[in-house]
N, C-alpha and C positions, 0 to 999 in steps of 0.2 A: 429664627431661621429666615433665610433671604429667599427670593422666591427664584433662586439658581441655586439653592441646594439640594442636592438627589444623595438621601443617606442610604441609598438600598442598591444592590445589584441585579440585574434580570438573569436570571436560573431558570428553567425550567420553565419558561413560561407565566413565571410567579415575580416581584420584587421580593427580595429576600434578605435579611441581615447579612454583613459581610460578617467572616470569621474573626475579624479585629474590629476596635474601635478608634483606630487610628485614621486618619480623612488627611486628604489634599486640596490646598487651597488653589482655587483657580482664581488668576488676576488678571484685571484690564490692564493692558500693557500701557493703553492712551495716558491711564489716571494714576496708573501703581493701584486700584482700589480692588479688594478681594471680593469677587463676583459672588462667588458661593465654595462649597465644599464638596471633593466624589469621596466613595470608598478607598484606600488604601488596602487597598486587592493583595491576598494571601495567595501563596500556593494552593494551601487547602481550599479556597476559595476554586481555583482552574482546576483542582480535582472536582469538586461537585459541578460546576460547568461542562468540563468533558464526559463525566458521566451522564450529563442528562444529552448533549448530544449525540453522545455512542445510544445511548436507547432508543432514541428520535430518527435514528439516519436510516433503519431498516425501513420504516413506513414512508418516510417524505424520499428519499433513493425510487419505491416502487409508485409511490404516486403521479395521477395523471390530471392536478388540478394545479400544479406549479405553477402553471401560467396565470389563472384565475388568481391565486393567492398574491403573486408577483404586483399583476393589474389592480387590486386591492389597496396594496401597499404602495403603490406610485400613486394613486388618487389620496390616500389617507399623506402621505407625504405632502404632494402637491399644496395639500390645504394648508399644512404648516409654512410656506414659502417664503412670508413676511417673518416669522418668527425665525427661521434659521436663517436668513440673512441677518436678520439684529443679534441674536445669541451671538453670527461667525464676527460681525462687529464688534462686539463685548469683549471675546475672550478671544481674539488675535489681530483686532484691532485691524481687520481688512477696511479698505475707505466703502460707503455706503453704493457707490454704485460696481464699485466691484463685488460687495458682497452679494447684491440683489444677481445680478447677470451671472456670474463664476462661480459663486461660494453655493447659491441656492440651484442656480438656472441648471451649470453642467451634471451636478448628480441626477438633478430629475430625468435630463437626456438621458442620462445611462442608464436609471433604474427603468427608462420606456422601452431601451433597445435591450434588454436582456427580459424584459417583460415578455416582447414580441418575440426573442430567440424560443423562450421556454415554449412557445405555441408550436414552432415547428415541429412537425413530426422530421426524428431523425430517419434521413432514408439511408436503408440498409446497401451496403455495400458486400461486393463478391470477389474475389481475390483468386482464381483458381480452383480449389473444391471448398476455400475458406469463406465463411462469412464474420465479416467484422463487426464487433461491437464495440458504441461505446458508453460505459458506466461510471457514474459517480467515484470518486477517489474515495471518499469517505469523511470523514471528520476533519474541518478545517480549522488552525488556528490564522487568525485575520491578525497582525499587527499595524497600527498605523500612522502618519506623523501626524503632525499640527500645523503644517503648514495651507492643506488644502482638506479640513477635520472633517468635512462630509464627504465630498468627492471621492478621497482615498479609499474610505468605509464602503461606498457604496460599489466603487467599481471591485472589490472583493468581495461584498457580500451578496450584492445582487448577483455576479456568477456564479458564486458557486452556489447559491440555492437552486436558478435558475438550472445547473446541471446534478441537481439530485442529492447536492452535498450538504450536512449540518454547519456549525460556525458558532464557536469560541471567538467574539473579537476583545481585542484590547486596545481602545483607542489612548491617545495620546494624552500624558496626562496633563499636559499644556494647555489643551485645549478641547477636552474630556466631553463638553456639554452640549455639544449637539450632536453627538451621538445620542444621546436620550431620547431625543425627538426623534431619531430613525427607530428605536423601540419603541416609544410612546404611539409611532406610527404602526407598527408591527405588530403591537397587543392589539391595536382600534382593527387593524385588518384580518385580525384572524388568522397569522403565521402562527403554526401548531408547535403546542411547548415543546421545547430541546430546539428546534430546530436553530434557533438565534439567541445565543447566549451573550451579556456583556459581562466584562470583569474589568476595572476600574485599576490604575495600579502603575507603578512606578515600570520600567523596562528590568531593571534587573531581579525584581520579584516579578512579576505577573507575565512578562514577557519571556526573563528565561523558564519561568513552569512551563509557559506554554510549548517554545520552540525545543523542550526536554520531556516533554508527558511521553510517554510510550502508546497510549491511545488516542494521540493527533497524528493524522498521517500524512498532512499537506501541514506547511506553513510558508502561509504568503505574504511576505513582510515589505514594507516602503519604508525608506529610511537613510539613514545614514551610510558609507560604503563600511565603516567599522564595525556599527553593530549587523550588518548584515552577513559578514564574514564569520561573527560570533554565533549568529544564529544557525549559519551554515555546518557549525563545527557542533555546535547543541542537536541539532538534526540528524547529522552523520553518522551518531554513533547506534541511529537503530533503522538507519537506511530510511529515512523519509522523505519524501520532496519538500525540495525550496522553491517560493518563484519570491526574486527580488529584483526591486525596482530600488537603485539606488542614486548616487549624486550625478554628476551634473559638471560638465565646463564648455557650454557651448559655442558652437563661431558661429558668428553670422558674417558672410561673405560678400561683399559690395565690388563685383565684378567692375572693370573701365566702361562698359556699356549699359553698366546701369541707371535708373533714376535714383541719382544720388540724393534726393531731398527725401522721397520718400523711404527708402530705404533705411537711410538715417532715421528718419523720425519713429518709423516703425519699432527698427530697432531699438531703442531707448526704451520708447514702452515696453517692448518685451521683457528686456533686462529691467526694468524696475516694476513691472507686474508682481501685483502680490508685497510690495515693496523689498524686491529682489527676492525676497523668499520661493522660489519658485525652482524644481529640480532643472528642467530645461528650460531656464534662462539663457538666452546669450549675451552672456556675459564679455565675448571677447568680440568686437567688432573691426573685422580685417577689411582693410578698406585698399584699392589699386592708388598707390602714388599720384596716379595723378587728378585723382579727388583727395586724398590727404585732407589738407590742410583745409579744404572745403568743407568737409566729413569733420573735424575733429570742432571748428570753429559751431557748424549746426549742432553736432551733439550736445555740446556745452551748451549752446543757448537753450535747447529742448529741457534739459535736464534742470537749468538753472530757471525754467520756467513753470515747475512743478511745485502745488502749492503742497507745504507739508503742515500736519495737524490732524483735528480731530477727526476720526474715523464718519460721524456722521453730518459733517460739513460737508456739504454737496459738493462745495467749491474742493474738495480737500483729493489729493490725486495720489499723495504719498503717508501712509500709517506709521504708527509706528512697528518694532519689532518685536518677536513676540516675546520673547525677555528683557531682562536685562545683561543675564549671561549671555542670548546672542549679540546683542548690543554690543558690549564690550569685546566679544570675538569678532564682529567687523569692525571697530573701530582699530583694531591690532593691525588687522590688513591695513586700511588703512596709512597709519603711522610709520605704520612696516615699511609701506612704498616707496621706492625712489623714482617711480615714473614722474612724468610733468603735470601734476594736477590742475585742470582747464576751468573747472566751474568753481564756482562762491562759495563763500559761509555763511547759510543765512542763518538769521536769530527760528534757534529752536522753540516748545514747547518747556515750561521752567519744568514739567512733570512730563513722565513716560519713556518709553526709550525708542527715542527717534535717535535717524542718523542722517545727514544731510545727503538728500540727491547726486554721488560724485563718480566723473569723471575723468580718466588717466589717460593722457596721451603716450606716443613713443614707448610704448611698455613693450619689453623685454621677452619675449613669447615661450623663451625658457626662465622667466621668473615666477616666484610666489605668488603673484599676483594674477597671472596669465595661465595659471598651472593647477591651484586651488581651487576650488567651491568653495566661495565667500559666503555663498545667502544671505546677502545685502544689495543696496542699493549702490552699487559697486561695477562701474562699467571700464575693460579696457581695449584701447583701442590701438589697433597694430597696422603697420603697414606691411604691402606685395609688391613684388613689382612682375609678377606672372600667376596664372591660373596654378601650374605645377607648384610656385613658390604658397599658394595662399592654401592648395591641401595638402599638402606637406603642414604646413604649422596649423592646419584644425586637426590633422589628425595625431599629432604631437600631443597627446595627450592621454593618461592614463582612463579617461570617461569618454563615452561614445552613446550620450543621448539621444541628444535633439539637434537641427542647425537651422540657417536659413543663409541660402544663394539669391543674390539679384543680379538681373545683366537679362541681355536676351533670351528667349524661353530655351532655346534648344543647346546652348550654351551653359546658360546658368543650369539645366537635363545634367550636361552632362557632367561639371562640376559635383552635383549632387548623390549622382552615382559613385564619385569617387570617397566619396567621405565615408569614415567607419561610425557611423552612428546608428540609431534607429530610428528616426524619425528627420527628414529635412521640409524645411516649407520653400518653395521658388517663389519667389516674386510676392513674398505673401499668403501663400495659401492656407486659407484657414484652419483651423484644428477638425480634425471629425473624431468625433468620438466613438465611432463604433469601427476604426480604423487601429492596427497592433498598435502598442504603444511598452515600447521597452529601450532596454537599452543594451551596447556592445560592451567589450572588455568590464572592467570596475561600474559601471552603470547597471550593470544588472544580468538577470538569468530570467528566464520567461515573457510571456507579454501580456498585459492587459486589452481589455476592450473591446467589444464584437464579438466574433466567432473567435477569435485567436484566444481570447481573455476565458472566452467559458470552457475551449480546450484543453486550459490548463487544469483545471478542476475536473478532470475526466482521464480514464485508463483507458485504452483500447485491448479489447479481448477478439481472438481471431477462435472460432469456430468450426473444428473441419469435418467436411461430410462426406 
């Protein structure tokens, strides 16, 4: 036994045999080498999980120490900091300072701002002769990807404890093992059994139990826009809530009055954050004519100047990805393309499944390329020759995540307003995390994060006197 193998599930407050003896290999994507072993999560499995938090949810629903037990589990967390940056290294092969700052740093923000939510007292609201309340939904199934394996986890489970709700999660089996550490942190802090359950398990066993149990009554799933559709159709048929958060094709817009050096530059990190794996990447950079060829010339050299290899080579800026199946699905793209590809080929890693740094000029903004969620290190770049012309083609699109506008602030304002998305940054601005964070059309239904994110995990009941 390797010391990444977890044979047991959390139930109940307990590690507990899974109902099979069947296990999932998890690999280092850098090495191809098998990390360690999870459960291969049964149905019967999300049965005894949703029983133990339908038991769990009347006492932690009325309890008034959520805040204390939250504050527990952010310090029991915190302590693991260095270790879940290396696990998120290991098994998705984030580079070493992305992992320490992103993979470690933004769950811990989130698990503080939902720490500090749970202390407020909600104040009552009056409507007429109605007084409003608002209560816990009940029983949550949490599903979530691999691309951001704690972050995701955390910003659905710290809300909805934070608003009184239990939690079935099923993380990803991709990337499975640092969710252990958010339990291993949650037994050391003293979350009350039922309250956080894990099950371990492939999406079409453990995912569809969960988003079809008849005693989950939320499922809040990140993911893909097809299996979220599926989940949505699993849900349906006994009236449950869905919140999802799904893919991704963002523009980043490079106004004539912007600073186009920076902008560019930015932009590229963005789109290859995460080594493009990233749902709001912007992936499509619309740039005014006449920076063109300014814009396409800096991208490429940016792009072409990113070092690609091992995850904990400090020097290393791009990972690999977190398969080989995805590998091979961006290389499609790819090959696919008939845009002008701008950057180099450089010598790979002979192991792992890297994909080189690349950039596509003159693309086609109603093509595959312009039009898909690659989740790769996969940048296209488009020309405007008007503000009208450039949100016209961001908003050509079936996803409405993320964006980002540069040019002068009240300009690039009001660019920004126009876009159908749910999230834009101007000029830069940084991410906050306790800010909604969701998305329009095929991107999703709900919002995470802040007060918006813990809304969701809550019913409003009116009162009348």
């Amino acid at each position: 036994m390797t010391s990444f193998d977890r044979p047991h599930l959390y139930i109940g407050g307990e590690w507990v045999p899974p109902a099979s003896t069947e296990t999932i290999a998890v690999e280092n994507p850098a090495t191809e080498e098998v990390l360690g072993h999870v459960p291969a999560g049964t149905a019967a499995d999300v049965d005894r999980a949703v029983a133990a938090a339908r038991a769990a949810f009347p006492g932690w629903a009325a309890s008034s120490s959520r805040a204390e037990v939250l504050d527990r589990l952010h310090a029991s967390l915190s302590s693991r900091a260095a270790k879940i940056a290396e696990t998120v290294g290991l098994e998705l092969g984030a580079p070493l300072k992305i992992a320490k700052a992103v993979q470690a740093g933004l769950p811990l923000a989130v698990l503080r701002s939902y720490a500090d939510l749970a202390a407020r007292p909600v104040s009552e609201r009056t409507i007429g002769n109605s007084l409003i309340e608002h209560e816990p939904i009940g029983v949550v199934g949490a599903i979530t990807p691999w691309n951001y394996p704690l972050h995701q986890v955390v910003a659905k489970v710290a809300a909805a404890l934070a608003a009184g709700c239990t939690v079935v999660l099923k993380p990803s089996e991709l990337t499975p093992l640092v969710a252990f550490l958010l339990v291993d942190a949650a037994d050391e802090a003293g979350v009350p059994a039922g309250v956080l359950n894990v099950v371990t398990g492939t999406g079409p066993v453990v995912g569809a139990a969960i988003a079809g149990h008849p005693d989950v009554d939320m499922v809040s799933f990140t993911g893909s826009t097809a299996t979220g559709r599926a989940i949505t159709h699993a849900a349906a048929d006994r009236i449950a809530k869905v919140a999802l958060e799904l893919g991704g094709k963002s523009a980043n817009i490079i106004l004539e009055d912007a600073d186009v050096t920076r902008a560019v530059k930015v932009g590229v990190g963005n789109a290859f954050l995460n080594s493009g794996q990233t749902c709001t990447a912007w992936t499509r950079m619309l740039v005014h004519r006449s920076h063109y060829d300014e814009a396409v010339a800096l991208a490429a050299k940016t792009a072409d100047g990113y070092t690609v290899g091992d995850p904990f080579d400090e020097n290393t800026r791009l990972g690999p990805l977190v398969s080989k199946a995805q590998r091979d699905r961006v290389l499609g793209f790819v090959e696919r393309a008939t845009a002008r590809r701008v950057t180099g080929d450089p010598s790979l890693p002979a192991k792992g499944h890297f994909v080189a740094p690349t950039v596509f000029a003159d693309v086609d903004p109603a093509s595959e390329l312009a039009q898909e969620e690659i989740f790769g290190p996969v940048l296209s770049i488009i020309p405007f020759a008007s503000d009208d012309e450039a949100v016209a083609i961001a908003n050509n699109s079936k996803y409405g995540l993320a964006g980002g506008v540069w040019g002068s602030d009240e300009r690039a304002l009001a660019v920004a307003r126009r876009l159908r998305t749910g999230q834009v940054d101007v000029n830069g601005g940084s991410f906050n995390p306790v800010a909604p964070f969701g998305g329009y059309k095929q991107s999703g239904v709900g919002r995470e994060l802040g007060e918006f994110g813990l809304s969701e995990f809550q019913q409003v009941k009116a009162i009348q006197r």
